[in-house]
VOBA-1610 file (N, C-alpha, C; in pm, whole numbers, padded with zeros to 5 digits, always signed):
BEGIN
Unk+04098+06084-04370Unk+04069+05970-04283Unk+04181+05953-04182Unk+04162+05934-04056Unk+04225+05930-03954Unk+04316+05790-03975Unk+04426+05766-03943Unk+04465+05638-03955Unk+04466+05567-03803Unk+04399+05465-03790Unk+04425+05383-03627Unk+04576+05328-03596Unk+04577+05401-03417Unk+04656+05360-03388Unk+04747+05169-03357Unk+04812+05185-03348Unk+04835+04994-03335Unk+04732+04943-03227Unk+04669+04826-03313Unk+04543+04802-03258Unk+04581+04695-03129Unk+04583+04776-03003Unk+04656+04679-02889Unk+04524+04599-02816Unk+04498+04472-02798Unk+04436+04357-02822Unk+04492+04336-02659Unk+04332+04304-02535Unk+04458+04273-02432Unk+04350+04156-02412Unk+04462+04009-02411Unk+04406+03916-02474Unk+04451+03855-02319Unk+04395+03702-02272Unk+04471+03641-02119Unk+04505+03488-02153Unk+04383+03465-02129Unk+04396+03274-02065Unk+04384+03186-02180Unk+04325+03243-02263Unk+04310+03190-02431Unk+04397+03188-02527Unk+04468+03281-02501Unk+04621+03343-02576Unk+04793+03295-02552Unk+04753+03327-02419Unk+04867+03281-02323Unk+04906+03148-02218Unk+04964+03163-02216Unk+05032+02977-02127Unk+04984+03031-01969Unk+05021+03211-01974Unk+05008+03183-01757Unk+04997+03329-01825Unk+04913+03370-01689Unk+04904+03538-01728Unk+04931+03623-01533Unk+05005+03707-01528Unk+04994+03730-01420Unk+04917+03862-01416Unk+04968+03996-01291Unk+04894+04093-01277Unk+04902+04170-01416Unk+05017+04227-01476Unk+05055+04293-01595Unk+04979+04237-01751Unk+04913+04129-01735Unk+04825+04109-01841Unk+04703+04163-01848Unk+04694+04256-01741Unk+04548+04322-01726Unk+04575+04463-01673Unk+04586+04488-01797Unk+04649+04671-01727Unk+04503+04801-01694Unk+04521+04829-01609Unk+04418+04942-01557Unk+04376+05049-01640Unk+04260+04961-01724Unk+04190+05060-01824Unk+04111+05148-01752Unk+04076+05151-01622Unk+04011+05295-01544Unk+04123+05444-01556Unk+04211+05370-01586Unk+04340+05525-01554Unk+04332+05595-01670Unk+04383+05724-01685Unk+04411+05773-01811Unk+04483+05681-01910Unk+04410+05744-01992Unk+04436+05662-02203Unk+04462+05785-02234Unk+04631+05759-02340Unk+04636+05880-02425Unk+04522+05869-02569Unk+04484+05722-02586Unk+04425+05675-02679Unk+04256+05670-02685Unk+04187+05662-02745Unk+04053+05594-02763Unk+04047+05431-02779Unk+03973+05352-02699Unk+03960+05197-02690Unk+03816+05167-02730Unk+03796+05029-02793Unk+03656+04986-02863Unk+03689+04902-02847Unk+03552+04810-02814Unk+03519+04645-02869Unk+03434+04668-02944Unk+03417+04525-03013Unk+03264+04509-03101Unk+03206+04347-03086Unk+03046+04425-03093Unk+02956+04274-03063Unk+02885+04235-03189Unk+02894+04135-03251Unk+02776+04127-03332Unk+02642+04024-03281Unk+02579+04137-03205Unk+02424+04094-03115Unk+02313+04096-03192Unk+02327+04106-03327Unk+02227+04102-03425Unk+02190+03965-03448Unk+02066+03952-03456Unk+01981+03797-03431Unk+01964+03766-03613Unk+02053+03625-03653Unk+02016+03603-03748Unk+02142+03631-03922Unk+02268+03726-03795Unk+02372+03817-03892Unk+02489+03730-03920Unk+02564+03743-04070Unk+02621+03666-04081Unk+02756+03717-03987Unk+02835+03640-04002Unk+02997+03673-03943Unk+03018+03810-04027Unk+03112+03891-03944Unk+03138+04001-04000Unk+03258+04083-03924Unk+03318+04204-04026Unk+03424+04256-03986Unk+03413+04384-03958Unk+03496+04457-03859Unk+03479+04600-03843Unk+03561+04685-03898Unk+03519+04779-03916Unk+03609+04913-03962Unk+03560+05044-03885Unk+03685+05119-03894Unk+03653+05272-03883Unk+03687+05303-04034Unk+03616+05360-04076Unk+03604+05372-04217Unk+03650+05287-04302Unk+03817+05328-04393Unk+03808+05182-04475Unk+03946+05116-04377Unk+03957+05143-04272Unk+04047+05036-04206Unk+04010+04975-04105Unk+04053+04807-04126Unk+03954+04731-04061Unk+04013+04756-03889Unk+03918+04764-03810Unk+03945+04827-03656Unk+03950+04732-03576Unk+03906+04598-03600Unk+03902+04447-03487Unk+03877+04375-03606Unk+03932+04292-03694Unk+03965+04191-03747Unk+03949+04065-03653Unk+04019+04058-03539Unk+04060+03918-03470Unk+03986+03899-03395Unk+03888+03739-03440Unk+03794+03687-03335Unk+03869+03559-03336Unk+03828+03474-03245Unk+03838+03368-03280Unk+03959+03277-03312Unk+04074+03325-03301Unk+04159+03306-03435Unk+04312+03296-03347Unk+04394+03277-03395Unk+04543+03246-03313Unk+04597+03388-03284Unk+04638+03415-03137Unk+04701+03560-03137Unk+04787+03533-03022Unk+04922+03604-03028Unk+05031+03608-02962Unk+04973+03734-02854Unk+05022+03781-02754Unk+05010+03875-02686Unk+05142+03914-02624Unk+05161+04051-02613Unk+05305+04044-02508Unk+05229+04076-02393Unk+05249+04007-02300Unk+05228+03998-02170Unk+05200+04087-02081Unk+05345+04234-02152Unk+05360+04307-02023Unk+05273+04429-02082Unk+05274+04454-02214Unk+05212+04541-02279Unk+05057+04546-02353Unk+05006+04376-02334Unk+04918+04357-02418Unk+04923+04402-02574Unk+05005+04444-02613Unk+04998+04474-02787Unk+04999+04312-02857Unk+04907+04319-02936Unk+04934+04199-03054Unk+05083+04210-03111Unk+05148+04062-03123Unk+05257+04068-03174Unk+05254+03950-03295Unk+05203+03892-03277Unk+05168+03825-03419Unk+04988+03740-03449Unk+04911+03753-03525Unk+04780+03660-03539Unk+04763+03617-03666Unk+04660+03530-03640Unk+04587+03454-03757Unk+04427+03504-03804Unk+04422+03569-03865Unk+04222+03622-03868Unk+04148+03510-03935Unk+04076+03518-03811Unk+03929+03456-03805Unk+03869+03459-04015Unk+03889+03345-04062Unk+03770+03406-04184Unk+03649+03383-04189Unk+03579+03344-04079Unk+03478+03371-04053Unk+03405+03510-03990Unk+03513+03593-03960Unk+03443+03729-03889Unk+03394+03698-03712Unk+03362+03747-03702Unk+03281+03798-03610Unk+03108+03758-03579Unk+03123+03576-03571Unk+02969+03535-03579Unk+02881+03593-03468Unk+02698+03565-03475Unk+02596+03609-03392Unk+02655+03577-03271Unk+02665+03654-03099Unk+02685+03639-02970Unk+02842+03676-02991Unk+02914+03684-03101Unk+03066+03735-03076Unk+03095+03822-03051Unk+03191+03910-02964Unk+03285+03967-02979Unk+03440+03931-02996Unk+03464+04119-03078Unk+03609+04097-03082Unk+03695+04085-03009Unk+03762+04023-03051Unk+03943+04053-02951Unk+03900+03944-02825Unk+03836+03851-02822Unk+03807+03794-02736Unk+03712+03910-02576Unk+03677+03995-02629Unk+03599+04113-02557Unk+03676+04154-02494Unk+03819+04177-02526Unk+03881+04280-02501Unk+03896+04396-02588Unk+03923+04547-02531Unk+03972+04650-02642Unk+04084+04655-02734Unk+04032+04707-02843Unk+04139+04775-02894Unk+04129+04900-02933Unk+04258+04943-02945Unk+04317+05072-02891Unk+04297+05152-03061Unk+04280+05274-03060Unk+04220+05352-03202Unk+04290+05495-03114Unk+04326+05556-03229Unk+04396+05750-03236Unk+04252+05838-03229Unk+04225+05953-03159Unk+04122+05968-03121Unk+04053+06041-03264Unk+03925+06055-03282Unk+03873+06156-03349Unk+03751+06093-03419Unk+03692+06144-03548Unk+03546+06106-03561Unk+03590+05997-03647Unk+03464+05902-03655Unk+03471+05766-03707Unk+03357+05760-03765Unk+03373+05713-03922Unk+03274+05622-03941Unk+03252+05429-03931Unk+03214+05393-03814Unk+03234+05298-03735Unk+03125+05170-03844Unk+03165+05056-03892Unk+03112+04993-03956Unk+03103+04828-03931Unk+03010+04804-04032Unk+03044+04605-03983Unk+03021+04571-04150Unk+03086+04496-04193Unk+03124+04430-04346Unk+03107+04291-04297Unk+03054+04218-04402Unk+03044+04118-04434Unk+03189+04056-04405Unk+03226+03911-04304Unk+03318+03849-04349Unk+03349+03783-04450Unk+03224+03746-04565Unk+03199+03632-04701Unk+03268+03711-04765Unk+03361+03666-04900Unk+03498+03662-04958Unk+03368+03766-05088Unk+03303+03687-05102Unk+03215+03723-05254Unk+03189+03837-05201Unk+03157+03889-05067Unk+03003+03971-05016Unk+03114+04102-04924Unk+03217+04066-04919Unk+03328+04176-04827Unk+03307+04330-04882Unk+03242+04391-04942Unk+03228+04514-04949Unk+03073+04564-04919Unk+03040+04428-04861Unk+02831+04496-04800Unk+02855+04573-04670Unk+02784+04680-04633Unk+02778+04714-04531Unk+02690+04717-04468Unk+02731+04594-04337Unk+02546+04543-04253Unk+02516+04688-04209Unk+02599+04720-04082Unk+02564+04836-04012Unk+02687+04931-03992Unk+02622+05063-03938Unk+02711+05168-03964Unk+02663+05296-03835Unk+02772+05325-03764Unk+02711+05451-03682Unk+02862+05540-03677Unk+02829+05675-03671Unk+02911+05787-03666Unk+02947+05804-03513Unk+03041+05794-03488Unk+03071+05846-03332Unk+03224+05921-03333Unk+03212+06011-03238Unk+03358+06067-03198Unk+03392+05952-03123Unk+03535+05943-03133Unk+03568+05860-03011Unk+03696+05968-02929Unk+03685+05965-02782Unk+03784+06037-02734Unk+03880+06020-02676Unk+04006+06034-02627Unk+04128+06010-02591Unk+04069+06008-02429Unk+04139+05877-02381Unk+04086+05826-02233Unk+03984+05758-02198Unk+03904+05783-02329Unk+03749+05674-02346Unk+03735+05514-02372Unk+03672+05484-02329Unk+03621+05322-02410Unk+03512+05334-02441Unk+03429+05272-02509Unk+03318+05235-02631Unk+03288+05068-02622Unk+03160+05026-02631Unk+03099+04948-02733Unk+03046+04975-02826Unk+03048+04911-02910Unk+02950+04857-03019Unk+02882+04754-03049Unk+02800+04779-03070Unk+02656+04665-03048Unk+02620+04707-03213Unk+02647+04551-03320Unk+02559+04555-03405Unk+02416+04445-03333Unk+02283+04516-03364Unk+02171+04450-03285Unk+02102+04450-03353Unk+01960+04424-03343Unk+01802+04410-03406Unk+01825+04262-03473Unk+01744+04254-03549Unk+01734+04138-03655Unk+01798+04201-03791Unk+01909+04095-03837Unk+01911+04143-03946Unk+01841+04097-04065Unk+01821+04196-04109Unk+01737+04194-04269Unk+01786+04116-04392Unk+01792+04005-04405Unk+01867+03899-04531Unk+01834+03984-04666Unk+01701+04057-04688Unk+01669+04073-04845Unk+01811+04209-04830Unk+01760+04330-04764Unk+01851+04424-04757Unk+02020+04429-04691Unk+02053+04315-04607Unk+02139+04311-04593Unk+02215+04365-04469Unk+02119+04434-04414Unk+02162+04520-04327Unk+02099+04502-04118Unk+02165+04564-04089Unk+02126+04510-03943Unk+02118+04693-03842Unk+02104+04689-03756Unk+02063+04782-03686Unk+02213+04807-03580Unk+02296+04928-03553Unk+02374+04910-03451Unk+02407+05059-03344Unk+02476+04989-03210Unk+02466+05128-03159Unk+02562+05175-03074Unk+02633+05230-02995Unk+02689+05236-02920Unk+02726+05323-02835Unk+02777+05255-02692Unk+02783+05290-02563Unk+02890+05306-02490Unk+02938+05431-02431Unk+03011+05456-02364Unk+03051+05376-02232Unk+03186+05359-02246Unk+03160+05284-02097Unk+03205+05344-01974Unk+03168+05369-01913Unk+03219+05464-01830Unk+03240+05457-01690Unk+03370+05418-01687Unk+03386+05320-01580Unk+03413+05392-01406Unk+03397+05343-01300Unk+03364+05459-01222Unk+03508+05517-01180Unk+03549+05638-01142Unk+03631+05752-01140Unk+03713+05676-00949Unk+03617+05681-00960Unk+03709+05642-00789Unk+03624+05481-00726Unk+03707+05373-00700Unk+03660+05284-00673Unk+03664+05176-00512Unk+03615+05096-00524Unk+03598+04997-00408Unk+03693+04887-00448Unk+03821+04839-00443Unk+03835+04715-00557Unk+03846+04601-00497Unk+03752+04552-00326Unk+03742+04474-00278Unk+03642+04409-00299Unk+03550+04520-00430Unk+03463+04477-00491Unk+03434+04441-00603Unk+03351+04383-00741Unk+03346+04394-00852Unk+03222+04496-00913Unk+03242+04601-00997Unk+03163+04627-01071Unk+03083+04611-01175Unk+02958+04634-01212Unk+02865+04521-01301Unk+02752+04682-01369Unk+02755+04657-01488Unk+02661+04755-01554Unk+02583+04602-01622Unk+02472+04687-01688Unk+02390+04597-01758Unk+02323+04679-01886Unk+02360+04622-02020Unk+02308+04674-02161Unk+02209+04584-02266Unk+02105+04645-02285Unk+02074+04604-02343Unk+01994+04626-02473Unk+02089+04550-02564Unk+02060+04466-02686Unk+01954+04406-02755Unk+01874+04427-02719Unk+01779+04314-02718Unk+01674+04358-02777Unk+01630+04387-02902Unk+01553+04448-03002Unk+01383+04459-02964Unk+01302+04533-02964Unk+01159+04530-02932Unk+01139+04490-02774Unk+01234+04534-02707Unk+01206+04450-02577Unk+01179+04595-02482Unk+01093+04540-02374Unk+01072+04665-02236Unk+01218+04678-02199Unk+01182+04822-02192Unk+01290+04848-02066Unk+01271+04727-01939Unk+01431+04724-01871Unk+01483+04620-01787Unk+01528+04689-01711Unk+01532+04570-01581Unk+01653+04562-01487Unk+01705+04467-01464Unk+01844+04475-01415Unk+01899+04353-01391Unk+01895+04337-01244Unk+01877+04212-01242Unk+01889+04226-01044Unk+01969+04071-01010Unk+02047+04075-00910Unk+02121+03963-00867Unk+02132+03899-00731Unk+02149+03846-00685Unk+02066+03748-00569Unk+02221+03651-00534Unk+02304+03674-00435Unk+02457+03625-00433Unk+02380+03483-00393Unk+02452+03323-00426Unk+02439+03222-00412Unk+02476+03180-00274Unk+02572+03260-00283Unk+02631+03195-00119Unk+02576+03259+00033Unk+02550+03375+00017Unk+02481+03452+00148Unk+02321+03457+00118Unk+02288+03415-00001Unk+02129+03423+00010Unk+02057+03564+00001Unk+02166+03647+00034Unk+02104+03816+00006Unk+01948+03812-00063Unk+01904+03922-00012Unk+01762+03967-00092Unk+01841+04048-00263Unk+01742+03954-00309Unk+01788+04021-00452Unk+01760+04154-00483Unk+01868+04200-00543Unk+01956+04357-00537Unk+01921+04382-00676Unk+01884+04527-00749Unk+01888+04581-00871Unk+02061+04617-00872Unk+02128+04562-00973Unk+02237+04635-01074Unk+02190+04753-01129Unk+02234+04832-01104Unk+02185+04942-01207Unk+02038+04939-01210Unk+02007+05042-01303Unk+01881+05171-01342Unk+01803+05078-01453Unk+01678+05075-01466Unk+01608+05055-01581Unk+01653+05095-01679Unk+01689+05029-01776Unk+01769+05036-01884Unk+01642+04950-02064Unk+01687+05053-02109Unk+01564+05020-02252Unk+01679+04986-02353Unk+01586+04917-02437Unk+01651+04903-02584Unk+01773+04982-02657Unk+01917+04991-02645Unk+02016+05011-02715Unk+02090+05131-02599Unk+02013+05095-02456Unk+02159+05155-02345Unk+02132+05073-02257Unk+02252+05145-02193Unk+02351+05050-02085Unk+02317+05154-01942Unk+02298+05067-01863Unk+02346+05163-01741Unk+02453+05176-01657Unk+02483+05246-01566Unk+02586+05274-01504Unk+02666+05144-01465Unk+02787+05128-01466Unk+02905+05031-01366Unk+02857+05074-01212Unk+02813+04978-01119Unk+02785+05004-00970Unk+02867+04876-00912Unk+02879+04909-00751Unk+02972+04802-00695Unk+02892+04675-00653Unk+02953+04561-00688Unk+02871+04455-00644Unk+02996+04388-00524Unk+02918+04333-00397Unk+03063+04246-00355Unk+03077+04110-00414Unk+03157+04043-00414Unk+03220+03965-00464Unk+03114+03807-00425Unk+03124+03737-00554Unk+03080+03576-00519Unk+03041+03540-00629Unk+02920+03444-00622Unk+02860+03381-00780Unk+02699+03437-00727Unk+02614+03483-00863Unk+02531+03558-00851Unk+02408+03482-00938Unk+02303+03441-00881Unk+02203+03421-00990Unk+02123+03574-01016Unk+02133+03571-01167Unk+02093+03728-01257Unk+01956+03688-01278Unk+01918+03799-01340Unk+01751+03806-01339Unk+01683+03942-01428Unk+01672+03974-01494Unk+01663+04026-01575Unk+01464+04098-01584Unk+01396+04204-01520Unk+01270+04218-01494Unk+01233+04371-01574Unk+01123+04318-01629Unk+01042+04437-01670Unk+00991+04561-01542Unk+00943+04709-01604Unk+00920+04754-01506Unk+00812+04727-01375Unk+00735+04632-01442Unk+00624+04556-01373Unk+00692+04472-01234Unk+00823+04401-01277Unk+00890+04294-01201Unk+00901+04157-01261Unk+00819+04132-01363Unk+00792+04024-01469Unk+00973+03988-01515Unk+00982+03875-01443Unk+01116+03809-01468Unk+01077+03799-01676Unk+01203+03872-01762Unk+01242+03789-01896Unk+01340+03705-01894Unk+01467+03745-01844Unk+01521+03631-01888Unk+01643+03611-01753Unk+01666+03503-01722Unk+01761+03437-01593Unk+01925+03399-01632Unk+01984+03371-01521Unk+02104+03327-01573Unk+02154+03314-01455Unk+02201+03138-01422Unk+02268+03104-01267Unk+02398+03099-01274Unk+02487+03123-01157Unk+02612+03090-01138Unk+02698+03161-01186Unk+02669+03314-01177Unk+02781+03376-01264Unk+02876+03462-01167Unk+03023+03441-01187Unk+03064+03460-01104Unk+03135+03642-01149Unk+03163+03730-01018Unk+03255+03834-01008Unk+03352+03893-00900Unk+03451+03841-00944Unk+03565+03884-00848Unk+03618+04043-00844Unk+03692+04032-00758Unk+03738+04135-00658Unk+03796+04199-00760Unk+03841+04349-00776Unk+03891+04421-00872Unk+03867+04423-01054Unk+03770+04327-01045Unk+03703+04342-01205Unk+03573+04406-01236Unk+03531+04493-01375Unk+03470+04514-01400Unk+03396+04438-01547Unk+03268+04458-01494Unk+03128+04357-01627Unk+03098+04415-01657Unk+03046+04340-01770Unk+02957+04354-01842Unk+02798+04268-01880Unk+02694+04276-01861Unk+02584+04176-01862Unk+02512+04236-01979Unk+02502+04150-02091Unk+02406+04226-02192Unk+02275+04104-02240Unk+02175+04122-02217Unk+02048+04067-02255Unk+02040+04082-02449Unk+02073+03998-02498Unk+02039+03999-02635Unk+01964+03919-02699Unk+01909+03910-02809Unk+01774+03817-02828Unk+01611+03837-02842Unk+01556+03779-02936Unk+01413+03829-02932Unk+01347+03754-02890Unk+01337+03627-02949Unk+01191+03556-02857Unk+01268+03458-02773Unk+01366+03389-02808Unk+01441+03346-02695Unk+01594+03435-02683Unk+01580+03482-02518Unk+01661+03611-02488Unk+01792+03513-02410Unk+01914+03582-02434Unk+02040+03552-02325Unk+02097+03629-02259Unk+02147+03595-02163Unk+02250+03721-02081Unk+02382+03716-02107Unk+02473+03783-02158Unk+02609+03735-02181Unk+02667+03827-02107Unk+02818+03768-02042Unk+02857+03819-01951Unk+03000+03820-02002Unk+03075+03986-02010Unk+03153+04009-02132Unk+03298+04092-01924Unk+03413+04081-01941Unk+03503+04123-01836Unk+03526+04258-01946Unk+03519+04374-01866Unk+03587+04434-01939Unk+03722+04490-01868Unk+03751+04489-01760Unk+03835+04472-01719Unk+03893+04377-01598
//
């Protein structure tokens, strides 16, 4: 079993008193490391913890965490004992940092009695310079215990615009049509624009450039049949999103920075 590297947590406004440029270090550049978040988008799942095999890989939701500033490494926390509830991610949806190689990537029960169930489980390499999600999703199953999960490369673009923000869109969202996301800027009135590619059940599509403002989202089957909306969301200049549609009969858009 591979042992993970120090799990560096790059945490901002929640963590810290003032954060300047160095609290947000340029995860587009080379990583000697492999980086992950985790979601638990499963409709219905209790709180829960992650592992790459038997070491837990994002522990900290929720919960008190120091950050150093210039490095983002965790320097001291408190874990969440609740886990990782439905619509959470870890680390406050930031990465953490893992030694590269194959994983068996998991989600455990946060309950004290129930800490050795395993909801969901997927095998992935992870590679040095990469980032990852993980999406535990579907409904989970109360008799069996278990939930459905998957994950997505993120792949952020190689050469950029950074007068702009970039925006992919994943989705989560169990039994549902393939989507698009499309966004409509508040302030110039633009004709509403597709984000990204039709995207189905358990992928993501590409990071593309959006310019900068607050965006009402929109979320359409291949027909054009609006599912699900979301006003006022804003993206600034040199950041990259995340928009993930999760949910079955009533659907949300959550809107995750990943950098």
């Amino acid at each position: 079993m591979k042992k993970l590297a120090s799990i560096a947590v790059l945490l901002c406004a929640t963590v810290l008193s003032s954060c300047g440029e160095e609290a947000f270090p340029d995860i587009t550049g080379p990583m000697g490391e492999a980086r992950i978040k985790f979601f638990n988008f499963s409709v219905g799942a209790p709180g829960v913890y992650f592992y790459a095999g038997n070491n837990k890989a994002a522990g900290i939701s929720g919960a008190s965490v120091v950050i150093d500033a210039k490095t983002g490494v965790v320097t001291s926390s408190v874990e969440a004992v609740t886990g990782t509830i439905y619509g959470g991610v870890t680390a406050g949806g930031y990465y953490s940092a893992m030694t590269p190689g194959s994983y068996n990537l998991q989600a455990k029960m946060a309950d004290t009695l129930q800490r050795a169930t395993v909801v969901s489980t997927v095998a992935q390499v992870l590679s040095a310079g990469k980032a990852y999600s993980y999406y535990m999703s579907g409904v989970y199953d109360a008799t069996l215990k278990t939930a459905e999960a998957f994950i997505v490369e993120d792949n952020f673009p190689a050469t950029a615009d950074w007068t702009q923000a970039y925006v992919r869109f994943v989705n989560a969202s169990p039994g549902s049509v393939p989507m698009t996301l499309y966004g409509t800027n508040t302030t110039t009135a633009t004709p509403q624009a597709a984000i990204g590619a039709i995207t189905a059940y358990k992928g993501g599509s590409a990071f593309v450039g959006v310019p900068t403002g607050s965006y009402n989202l929109d979320a359409k089957d291949a027909g054009g049949v609006s599912k699900i909306t979301r006003t006022a969301v804003s993206f600034s200049a040199g950041r990259i999103y995340t928009i993930t549609v999760r949910g079955t009969t009533t659907l949300f858009l959550d809107n995750t920075t990943n950098q």
